[in-house]
Predicted model as a PDB file, atoms N, CA, C, CB and O in Angstrom, pLDDT in the B-factor column:
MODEL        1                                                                  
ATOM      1  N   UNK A   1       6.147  38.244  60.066  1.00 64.00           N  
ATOM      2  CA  UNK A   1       5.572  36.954  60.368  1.00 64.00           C  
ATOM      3  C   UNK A   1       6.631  35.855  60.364  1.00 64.00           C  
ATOM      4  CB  UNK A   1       4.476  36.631  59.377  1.00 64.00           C  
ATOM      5  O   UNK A   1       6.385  34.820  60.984  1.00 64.00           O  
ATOM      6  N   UNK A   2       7.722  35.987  59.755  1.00 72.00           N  
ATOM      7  CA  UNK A   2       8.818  35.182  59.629  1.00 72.00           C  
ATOM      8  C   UNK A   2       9.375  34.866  61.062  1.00 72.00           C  
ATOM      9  CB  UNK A   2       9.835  35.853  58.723  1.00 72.00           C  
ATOM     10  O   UNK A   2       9.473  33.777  61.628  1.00 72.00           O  
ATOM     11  N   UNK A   3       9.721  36.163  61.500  1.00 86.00           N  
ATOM     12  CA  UNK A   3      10.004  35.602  62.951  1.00 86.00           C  
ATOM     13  C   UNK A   3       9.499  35.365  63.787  1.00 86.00           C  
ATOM     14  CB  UNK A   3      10.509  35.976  63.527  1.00 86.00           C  
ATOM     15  O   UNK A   3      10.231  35.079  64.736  1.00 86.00           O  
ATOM     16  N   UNK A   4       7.849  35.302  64.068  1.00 89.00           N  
ATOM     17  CA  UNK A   4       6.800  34.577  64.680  1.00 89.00           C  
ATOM     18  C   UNK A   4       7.282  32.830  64.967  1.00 89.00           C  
ATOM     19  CB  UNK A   4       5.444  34.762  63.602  1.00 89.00           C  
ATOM     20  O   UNK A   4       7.740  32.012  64.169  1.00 89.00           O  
ATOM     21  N   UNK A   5       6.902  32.675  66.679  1.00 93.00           N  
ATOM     22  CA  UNK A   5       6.829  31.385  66.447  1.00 93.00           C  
ATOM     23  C   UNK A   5       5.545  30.832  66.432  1.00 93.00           C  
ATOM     24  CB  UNK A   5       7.545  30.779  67.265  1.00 93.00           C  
ATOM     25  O   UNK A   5       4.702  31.555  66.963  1.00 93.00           O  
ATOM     26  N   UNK A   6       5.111  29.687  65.949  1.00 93.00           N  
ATOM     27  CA  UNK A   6       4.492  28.925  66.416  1.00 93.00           C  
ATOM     28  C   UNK A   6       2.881  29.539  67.411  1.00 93.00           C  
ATOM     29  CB  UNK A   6       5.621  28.239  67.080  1.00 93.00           C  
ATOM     30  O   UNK A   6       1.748  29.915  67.110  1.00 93.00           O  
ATOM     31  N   UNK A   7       3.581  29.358  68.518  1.00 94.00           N  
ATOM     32  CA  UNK A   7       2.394  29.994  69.641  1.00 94.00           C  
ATOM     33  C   UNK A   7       2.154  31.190  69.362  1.00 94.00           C  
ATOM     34  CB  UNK A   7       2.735  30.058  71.169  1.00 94.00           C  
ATOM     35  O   UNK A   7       1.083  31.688  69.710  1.00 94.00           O  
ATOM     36  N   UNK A   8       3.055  31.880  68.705  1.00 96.00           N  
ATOM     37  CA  UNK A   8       2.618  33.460  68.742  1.00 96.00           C  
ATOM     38  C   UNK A   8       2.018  33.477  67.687  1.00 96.00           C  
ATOM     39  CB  UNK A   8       3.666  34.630  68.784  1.00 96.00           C  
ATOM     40  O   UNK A   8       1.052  34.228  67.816  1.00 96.00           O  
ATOM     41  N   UNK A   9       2.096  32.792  66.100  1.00 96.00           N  
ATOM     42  CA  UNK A   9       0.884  32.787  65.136  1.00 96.00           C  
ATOM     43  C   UNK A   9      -0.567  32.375  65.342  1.00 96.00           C  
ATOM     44  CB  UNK A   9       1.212  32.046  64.190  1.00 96.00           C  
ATOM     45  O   UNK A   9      -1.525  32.918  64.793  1.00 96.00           O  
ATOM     46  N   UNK A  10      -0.625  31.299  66.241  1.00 96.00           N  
ATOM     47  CA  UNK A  10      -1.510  30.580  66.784  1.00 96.00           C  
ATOM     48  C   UNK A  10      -2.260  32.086  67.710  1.00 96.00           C  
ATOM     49  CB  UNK A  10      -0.743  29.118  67.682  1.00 96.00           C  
ATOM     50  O   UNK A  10      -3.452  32.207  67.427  1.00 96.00           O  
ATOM     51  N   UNK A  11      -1.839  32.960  68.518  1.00 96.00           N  
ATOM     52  CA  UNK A  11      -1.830  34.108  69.098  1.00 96.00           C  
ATOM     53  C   UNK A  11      -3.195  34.614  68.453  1.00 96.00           C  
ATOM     54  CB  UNK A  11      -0.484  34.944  68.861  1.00 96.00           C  
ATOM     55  O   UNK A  11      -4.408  34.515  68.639  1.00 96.00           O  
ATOM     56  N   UNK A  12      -1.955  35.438  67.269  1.00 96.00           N  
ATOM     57  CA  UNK A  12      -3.082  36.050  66.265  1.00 96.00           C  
ATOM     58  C   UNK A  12      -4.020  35.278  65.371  1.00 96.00           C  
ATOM     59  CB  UNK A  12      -2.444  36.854  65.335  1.00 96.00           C  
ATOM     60  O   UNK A  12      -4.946  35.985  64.972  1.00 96.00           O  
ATOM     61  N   UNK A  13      -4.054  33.894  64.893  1.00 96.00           N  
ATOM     62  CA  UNK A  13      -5.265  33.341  64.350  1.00 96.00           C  
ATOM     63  C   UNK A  13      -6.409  33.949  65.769  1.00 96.00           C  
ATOM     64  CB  UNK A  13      -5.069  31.334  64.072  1.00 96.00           C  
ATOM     65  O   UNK A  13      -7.241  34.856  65.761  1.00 96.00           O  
ATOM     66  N   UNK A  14      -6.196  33.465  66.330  1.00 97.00           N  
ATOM     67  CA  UNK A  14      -7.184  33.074  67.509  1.00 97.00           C  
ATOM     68  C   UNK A  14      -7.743  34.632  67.759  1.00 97.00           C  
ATOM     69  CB  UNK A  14      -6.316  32.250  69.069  1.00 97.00           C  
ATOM     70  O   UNK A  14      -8.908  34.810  68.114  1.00 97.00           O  
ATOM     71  N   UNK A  15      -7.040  35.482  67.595  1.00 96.00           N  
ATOM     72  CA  UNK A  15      -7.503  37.330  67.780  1.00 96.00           C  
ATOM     73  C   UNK A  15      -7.979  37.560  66.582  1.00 96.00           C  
ATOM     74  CB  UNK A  15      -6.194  38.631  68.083  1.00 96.00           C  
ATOM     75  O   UNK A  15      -8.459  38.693  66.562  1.00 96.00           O  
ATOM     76  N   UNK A  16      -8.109  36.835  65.212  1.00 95.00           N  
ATOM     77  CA  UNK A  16      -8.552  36.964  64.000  1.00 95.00           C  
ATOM     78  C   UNK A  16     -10.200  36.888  64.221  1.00 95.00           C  
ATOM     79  CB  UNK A  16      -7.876  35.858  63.049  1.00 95.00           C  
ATOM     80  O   UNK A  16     -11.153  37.667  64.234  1.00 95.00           O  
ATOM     81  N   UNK A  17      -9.884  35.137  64.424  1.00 95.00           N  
ATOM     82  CA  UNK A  17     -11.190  34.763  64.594  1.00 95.00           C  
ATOM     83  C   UNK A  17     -12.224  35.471  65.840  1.00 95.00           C  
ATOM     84  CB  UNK A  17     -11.031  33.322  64.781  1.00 95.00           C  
ATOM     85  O   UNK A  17     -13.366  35.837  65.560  1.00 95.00           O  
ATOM     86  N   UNK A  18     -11.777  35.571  66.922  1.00 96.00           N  
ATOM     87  CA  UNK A  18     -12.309  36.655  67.834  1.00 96.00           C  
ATOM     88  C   UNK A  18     -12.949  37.948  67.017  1.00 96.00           C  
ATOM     89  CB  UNK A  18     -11.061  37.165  68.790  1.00 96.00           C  
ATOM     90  O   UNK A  18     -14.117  38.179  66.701  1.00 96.00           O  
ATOM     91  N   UNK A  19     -12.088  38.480  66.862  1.00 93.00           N  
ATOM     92  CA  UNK A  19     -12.854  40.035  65.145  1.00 93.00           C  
ATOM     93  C   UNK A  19     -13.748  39.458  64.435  1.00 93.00           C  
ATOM     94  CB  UNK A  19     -11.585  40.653  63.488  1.00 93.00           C  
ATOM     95  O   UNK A  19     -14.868  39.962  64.352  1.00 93.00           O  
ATOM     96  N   UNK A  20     -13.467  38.422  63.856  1.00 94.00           N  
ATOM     97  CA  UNK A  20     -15.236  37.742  62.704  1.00 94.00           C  
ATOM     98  C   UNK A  20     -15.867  37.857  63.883  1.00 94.00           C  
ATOM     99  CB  UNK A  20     -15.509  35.655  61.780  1.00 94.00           C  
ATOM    100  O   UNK A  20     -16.643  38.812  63.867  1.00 94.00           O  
ATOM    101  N   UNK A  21     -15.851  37.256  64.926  1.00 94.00           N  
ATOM    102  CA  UNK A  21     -16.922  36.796  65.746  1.00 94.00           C  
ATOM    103  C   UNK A  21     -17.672  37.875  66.322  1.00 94.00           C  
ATOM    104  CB  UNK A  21     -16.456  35.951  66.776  1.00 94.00           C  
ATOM    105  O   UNK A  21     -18.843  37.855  66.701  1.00 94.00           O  
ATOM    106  N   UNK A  22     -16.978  38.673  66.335  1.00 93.00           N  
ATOM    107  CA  UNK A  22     -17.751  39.889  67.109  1.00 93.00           C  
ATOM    108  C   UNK A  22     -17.817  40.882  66.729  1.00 93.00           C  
ATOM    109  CB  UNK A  22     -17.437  40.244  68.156  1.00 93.00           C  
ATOM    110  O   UNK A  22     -18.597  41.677  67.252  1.00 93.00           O  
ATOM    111  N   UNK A  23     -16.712  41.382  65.240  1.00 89.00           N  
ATOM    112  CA  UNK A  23     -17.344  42.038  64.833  1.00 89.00           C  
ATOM    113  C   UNK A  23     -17.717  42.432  63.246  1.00 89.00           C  
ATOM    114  CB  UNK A  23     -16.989  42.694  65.463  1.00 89.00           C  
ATOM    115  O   UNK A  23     -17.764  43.459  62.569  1.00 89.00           O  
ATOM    116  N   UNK A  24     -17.994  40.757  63.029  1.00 90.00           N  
ATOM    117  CA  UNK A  24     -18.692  40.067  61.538  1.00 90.00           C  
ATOM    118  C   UNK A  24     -17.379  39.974  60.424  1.00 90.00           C  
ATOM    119  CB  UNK A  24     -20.165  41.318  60.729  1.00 90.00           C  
ATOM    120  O   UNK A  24     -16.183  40.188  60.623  1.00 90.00           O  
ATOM    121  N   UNK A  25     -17.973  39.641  59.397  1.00 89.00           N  
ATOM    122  CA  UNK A  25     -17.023  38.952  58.451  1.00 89.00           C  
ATOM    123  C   UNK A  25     -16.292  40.533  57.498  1.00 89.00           C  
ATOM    124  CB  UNK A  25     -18.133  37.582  57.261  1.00 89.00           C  
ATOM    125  O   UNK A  25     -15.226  40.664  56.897  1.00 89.00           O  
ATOM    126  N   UNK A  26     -17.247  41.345  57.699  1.00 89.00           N  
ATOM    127  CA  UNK A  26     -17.080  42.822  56.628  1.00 89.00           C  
ATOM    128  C   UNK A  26     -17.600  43.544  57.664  1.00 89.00           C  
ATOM    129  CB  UNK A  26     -18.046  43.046  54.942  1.00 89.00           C  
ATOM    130  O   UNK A  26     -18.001  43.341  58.810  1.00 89.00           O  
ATOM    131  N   UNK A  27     -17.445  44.590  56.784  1.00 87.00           N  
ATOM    132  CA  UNK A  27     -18.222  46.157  57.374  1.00 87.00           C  
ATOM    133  C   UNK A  27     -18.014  47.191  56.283  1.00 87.00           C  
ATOM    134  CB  UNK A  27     -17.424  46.910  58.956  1.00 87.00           C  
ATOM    135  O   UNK A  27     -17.059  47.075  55.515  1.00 87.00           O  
ATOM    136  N   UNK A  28     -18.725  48.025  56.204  1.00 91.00           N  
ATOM    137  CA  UNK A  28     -18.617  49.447  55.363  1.00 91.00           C  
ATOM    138  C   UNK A  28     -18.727  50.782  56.545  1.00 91.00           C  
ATOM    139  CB  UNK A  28     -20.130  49.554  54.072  1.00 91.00           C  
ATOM    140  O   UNK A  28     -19.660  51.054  57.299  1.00 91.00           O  
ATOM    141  N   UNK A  29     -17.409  51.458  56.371  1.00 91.00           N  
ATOM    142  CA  UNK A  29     -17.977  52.825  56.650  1.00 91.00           C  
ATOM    143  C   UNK A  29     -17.627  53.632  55.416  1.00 91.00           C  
ATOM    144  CB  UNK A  29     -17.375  53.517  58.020  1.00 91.00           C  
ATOM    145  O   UNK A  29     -16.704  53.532  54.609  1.00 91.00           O  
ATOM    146  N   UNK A  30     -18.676  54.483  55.524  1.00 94.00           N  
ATOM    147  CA  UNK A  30     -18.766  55.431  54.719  1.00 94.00           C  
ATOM    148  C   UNK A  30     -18.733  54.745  53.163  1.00 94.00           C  
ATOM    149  CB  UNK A  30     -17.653  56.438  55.085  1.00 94.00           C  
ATOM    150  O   UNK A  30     -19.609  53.940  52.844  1.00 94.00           O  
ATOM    151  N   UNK A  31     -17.886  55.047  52.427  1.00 95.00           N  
ATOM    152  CA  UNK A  31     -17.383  54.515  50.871  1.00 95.00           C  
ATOM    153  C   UNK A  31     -16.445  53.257  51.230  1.00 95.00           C  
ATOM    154  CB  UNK A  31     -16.351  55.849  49.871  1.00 95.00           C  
ATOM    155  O   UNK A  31     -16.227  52.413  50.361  1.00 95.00           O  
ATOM    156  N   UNK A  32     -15.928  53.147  52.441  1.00 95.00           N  
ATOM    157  CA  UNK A  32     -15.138  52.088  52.564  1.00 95.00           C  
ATOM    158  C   UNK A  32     -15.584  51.068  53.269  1.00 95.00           C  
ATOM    159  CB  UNK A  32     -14.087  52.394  52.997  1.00 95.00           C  
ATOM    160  O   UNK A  32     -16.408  51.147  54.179  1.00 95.00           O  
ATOM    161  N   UNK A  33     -14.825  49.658  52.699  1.00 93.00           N  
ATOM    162  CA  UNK A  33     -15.126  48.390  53.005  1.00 93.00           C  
ATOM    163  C   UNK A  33     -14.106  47.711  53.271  1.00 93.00           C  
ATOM    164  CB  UNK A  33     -15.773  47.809  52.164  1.00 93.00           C  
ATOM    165  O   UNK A  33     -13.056  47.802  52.634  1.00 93.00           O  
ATOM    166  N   UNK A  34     -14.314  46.860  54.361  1.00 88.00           N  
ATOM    167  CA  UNK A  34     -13.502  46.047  54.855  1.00 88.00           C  
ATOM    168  C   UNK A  34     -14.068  44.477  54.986  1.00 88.00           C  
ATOM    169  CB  UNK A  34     -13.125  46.659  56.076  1.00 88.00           C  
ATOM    170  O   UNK A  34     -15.159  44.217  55.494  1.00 88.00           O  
ATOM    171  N   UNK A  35     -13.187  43.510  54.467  1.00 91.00           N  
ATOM    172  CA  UNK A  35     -13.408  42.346  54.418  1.00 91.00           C  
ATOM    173  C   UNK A  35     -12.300  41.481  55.350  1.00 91.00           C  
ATOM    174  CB  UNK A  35     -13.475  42.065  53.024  1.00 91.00           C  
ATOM    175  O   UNK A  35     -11.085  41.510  55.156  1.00 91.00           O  
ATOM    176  N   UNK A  36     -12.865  40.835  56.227  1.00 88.00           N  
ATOM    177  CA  UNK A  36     -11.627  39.676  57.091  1.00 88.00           C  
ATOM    178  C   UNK A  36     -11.211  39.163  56.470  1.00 88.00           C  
ATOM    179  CB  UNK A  36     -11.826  38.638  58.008  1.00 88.00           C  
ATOM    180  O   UNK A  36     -11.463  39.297  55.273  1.00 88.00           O  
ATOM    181  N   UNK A  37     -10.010  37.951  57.103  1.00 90.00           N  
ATOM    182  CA  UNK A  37      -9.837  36.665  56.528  1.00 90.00           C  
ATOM    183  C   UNK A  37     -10.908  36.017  56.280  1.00 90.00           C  
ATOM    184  CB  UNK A  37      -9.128  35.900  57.205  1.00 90.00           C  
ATOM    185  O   UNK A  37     -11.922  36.712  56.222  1.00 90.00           O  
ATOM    186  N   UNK A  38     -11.048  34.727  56.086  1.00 93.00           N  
ATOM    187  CA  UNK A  38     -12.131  33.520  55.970  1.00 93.00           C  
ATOM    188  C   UNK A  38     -12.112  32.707  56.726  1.00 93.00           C  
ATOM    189  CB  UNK A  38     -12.170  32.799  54.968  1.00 93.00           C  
ATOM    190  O   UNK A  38     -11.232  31.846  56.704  1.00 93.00           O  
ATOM    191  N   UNK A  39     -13.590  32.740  58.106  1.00 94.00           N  
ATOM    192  CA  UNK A  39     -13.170  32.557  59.572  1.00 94.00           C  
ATOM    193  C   UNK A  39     -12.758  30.817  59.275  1.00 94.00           C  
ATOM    194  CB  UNK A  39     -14.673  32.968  60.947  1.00 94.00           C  
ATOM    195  O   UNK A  39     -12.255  30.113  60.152  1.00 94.00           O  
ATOM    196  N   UNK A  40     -13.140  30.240  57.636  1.00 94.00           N  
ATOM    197  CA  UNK A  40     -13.085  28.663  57.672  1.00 94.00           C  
ATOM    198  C   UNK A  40     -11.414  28.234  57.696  1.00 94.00           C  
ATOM    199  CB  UNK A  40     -13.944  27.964  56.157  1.00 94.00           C  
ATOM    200  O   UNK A  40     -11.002  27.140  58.082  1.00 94.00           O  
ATOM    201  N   UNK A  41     -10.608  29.291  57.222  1.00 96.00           N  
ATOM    202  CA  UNK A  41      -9.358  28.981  56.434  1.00 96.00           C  
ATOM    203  C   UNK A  41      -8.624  29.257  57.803  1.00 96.00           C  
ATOM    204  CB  UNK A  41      -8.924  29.989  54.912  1.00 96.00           C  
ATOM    205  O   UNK A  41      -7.628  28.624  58.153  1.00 96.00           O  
ATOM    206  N   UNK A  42      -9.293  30.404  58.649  1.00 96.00           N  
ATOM    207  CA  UNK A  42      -8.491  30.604  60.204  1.00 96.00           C  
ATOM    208  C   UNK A  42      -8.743  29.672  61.108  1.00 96.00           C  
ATOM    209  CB  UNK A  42      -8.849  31.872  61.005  1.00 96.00           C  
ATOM    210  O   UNK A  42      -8.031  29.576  62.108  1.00 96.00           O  
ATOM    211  N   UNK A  43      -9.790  28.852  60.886  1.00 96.00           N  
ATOM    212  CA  UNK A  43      -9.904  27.899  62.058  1.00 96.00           C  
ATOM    213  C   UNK A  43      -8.916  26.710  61.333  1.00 96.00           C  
ATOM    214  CB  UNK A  43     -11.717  27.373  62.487  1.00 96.00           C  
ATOM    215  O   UNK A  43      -8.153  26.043  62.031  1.00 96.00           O  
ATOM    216  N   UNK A  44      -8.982  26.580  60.329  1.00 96.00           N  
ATOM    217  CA  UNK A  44      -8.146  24.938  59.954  1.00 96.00           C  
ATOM    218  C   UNK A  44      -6.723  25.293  60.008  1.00 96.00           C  
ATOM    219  CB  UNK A  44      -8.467  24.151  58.179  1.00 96.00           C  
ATOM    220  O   UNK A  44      -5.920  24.403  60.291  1.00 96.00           O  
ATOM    221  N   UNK A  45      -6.373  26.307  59.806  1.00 96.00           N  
ATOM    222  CA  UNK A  45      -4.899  27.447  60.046  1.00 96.00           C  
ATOM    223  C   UNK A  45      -4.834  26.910  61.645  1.00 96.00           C  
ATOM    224  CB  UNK A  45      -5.236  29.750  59.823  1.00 96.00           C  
ATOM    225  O   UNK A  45      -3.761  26.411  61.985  1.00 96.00           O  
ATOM    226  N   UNK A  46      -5.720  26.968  62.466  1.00 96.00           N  
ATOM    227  CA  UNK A  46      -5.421  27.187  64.194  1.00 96.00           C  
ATOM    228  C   UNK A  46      -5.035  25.838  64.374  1.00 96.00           C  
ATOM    229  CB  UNK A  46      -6.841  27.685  65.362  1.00 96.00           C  
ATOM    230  O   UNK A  46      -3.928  25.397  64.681  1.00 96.00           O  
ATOM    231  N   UNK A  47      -6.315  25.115  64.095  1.00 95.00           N  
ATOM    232  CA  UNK A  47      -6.079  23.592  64.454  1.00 95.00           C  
ATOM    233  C   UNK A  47      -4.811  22.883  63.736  1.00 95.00           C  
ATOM    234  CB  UNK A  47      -7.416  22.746  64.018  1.00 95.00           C  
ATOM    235  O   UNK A  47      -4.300  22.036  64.469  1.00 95.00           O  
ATOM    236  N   UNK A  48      -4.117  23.043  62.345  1.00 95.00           N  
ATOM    237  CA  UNK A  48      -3.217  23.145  61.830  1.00 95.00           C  
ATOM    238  C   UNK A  48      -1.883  23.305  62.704  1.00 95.00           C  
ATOM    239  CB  UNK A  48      -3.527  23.975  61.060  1.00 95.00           C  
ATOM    240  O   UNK A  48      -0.928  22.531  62.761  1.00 95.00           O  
ATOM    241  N   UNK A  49      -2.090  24.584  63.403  1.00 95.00           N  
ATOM    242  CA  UNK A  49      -0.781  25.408  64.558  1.00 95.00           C  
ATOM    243  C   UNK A  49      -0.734  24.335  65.665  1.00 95.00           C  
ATOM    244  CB  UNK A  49      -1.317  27.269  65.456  1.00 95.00           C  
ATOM    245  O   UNK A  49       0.321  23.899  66.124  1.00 95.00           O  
ATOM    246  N   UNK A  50      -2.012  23.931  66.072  1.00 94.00           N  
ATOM    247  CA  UNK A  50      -2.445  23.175  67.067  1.00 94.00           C  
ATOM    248  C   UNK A  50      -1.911  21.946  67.041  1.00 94.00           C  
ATOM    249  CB  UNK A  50      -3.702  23.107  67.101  1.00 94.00           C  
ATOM    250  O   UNK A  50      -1.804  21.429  68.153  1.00 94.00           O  
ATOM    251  N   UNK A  51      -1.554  21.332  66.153  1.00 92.00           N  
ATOM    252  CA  UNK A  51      -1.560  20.054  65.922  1.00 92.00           C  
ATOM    253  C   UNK A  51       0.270  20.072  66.269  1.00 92.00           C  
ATOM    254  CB  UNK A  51      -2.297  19.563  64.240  1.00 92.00           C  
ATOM    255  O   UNK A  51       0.915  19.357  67.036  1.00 92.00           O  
ATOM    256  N   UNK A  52       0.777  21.331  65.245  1.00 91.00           N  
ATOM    257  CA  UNK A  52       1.997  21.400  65.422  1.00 91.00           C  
ATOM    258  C   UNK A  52       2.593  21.944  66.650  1.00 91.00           C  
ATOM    259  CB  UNK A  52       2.376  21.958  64.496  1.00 91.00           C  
ATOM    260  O   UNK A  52       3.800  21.814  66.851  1.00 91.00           O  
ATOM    261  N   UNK A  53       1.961  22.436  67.335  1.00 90.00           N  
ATOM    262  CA  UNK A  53       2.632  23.015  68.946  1.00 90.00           C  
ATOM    263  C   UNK A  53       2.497  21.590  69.563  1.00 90.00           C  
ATOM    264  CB  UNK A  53       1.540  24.483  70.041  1.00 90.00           C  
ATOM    265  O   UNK A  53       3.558  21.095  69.944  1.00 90.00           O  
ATOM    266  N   UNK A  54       1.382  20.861  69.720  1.00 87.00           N  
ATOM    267  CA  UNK A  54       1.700  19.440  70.397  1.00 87.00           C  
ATOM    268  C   UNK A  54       3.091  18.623  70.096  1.00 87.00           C  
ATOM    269  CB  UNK A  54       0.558  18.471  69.947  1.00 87.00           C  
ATOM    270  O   UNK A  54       4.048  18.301  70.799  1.00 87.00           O  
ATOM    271  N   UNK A  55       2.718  18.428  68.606  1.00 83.00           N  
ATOM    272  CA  UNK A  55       4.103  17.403  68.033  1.00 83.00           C  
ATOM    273  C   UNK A  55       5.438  18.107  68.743  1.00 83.00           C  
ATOM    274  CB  UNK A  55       4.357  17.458  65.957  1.00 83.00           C  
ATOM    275  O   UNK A  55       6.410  17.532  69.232  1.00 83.00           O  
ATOM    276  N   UNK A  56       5.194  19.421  68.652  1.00 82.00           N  
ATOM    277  CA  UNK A  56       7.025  20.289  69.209  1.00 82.00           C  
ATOM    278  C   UNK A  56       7.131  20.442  71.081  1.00 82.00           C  
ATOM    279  CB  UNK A  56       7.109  22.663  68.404  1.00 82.00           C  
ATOM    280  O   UNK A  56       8.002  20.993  71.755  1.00 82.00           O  
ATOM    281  N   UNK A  57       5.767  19.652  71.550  1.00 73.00           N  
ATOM    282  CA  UNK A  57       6.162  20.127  73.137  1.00 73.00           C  
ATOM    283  C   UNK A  57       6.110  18.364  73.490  1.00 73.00           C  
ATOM    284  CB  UNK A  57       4.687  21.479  74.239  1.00 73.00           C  
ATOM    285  O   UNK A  57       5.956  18.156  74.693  1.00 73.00           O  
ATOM    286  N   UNK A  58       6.214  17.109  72.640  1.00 72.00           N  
ATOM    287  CA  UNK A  58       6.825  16.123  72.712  1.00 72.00           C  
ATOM    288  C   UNK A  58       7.967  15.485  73.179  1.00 72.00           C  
ATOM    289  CB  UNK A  58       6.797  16.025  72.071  1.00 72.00           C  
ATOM    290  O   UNK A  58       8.680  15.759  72.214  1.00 72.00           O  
ATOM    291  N   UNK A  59       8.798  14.752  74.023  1.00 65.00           N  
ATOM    292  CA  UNK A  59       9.628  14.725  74.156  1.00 65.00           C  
ATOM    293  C   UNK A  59      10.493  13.340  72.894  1.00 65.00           C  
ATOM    294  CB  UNK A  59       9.504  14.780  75.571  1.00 65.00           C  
ATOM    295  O   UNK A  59      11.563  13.538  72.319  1.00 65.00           O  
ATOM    296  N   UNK A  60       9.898  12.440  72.804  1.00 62.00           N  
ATOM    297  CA  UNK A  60      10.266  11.281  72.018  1.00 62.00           C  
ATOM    298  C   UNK A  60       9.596  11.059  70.677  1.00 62.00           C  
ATOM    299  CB  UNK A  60      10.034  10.148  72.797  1.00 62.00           C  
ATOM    300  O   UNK A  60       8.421  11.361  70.468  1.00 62.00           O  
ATOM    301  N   UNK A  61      10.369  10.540  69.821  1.00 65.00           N  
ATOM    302  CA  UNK A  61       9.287  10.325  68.279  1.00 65.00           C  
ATOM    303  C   UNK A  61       8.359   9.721  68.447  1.00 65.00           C  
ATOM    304  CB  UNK A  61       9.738   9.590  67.048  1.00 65.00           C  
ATOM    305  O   UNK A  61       7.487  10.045  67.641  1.00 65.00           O  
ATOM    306  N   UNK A  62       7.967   8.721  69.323  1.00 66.00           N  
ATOM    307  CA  UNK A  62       7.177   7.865  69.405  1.00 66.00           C  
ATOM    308  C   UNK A  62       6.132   7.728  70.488  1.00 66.00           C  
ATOM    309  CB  UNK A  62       7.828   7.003  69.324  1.00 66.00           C  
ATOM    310  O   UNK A  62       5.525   6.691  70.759  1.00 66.00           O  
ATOM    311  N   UNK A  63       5.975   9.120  71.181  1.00 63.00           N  
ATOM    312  CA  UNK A  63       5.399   9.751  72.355  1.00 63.00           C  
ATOM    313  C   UNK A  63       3.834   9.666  72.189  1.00 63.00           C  
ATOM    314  CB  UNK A  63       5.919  11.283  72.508  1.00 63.00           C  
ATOM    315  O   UNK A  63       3.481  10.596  71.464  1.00 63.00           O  
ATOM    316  N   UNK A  64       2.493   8.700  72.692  1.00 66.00           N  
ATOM    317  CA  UNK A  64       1.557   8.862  71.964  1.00 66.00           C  
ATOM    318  C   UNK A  64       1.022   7.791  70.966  1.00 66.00           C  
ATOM    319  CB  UNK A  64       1.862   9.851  71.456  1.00 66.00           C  
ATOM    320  O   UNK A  64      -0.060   7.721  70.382  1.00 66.00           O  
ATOM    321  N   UNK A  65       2.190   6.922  70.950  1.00 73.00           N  
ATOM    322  CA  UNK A  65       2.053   5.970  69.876  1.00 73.00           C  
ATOM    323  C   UNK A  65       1.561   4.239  69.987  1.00 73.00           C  
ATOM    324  CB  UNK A  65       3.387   6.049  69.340  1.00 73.00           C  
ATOM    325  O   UNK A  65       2.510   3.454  69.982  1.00 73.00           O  
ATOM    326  N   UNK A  66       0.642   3.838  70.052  1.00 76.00           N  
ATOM    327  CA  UNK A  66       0.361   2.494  70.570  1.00 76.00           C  
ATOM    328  C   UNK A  66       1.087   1.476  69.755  1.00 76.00           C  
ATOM    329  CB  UNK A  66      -1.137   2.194  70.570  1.00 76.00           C  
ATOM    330  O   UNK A  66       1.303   1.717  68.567  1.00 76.00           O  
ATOM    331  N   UNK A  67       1.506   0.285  70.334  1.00 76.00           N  
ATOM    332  CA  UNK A  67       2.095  -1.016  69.960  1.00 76.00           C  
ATOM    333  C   UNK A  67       0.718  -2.143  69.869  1.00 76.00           C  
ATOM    334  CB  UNK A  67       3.350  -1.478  71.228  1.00 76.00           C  
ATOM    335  O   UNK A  67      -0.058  -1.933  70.802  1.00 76.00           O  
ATOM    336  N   UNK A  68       0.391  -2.971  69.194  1.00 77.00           N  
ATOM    337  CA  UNK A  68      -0.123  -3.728  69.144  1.00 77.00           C  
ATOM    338  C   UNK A  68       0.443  -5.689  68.613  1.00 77.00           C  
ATOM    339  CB  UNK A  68      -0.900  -2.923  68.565  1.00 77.00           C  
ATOM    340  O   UNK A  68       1.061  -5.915  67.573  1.00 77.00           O  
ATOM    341  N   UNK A  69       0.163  -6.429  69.288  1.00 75.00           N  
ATOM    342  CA  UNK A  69       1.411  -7.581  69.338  1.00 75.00           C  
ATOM    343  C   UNK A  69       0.462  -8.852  69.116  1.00 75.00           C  
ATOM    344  CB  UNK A  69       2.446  -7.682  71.049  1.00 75.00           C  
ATOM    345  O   UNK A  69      -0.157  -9.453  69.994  1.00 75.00           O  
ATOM    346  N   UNK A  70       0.483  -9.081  67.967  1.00 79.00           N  
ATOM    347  CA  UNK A  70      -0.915 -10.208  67.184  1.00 79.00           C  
ATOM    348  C   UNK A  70      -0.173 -11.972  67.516  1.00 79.00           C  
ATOM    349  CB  UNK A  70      -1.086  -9.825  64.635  1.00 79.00           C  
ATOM    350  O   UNK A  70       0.826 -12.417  66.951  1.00 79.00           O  
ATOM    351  N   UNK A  71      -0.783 -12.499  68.279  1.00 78.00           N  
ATOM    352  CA  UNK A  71       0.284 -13.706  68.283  1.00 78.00           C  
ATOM    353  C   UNK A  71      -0.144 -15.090  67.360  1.00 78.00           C  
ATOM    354  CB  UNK A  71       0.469 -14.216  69.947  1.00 78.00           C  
ATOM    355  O   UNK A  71      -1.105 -15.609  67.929  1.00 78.00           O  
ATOM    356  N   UNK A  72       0.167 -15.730  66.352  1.00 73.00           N  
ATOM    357  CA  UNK A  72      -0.521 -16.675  66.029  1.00 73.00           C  
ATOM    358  C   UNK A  72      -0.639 -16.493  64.440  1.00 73.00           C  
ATOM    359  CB  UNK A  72      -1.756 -16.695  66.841  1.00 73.00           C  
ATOM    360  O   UNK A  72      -0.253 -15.569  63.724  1.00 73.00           O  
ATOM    361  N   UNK A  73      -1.185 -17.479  64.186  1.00 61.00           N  
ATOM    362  CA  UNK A  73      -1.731 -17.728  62.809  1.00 61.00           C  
ATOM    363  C   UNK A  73      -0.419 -18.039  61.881  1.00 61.00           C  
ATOM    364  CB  UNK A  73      -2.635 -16.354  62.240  1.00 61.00           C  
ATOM    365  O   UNK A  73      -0.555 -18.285  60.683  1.00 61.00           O  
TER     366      UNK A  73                                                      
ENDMDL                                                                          
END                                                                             
């Protein structure tokens, strides 16, 4: 996972959450059980990735950023 970037973690959240979704949070076969991640901790994980793939496909620090210019008083 270390050498994962970015988009490619974002990758697998998103194939995580796809598996809860379709095919639930657990399961048992036989004697065995399987439990997912926690689809709450993978979505704030995505939007998290999300937030940071924008900031890195930015070109300027200040890209996005409004000025507001109060005159008076």
């Amino acid at each position: 996972m270390d050498n994962m970037t970015k988009k490619q973690l974002y990758d697998e959240v998103e194939k995580a959450i796809t598996a809860i979704l379709v095919g639930g949070q657990s399961y048992k076969i036989g004697s065995r059980s399987l439990t997912r991640a926690n689809i709450t901790e993978l979505r704030k994980l995505r939007a998290e990735l999300a937030a940071e793939i924008a900031i890195e496909g930015r070109n300027s620090l200040l890209d996005g950023a409004s000025v507001a210019f109060f005159d008076g008083r």
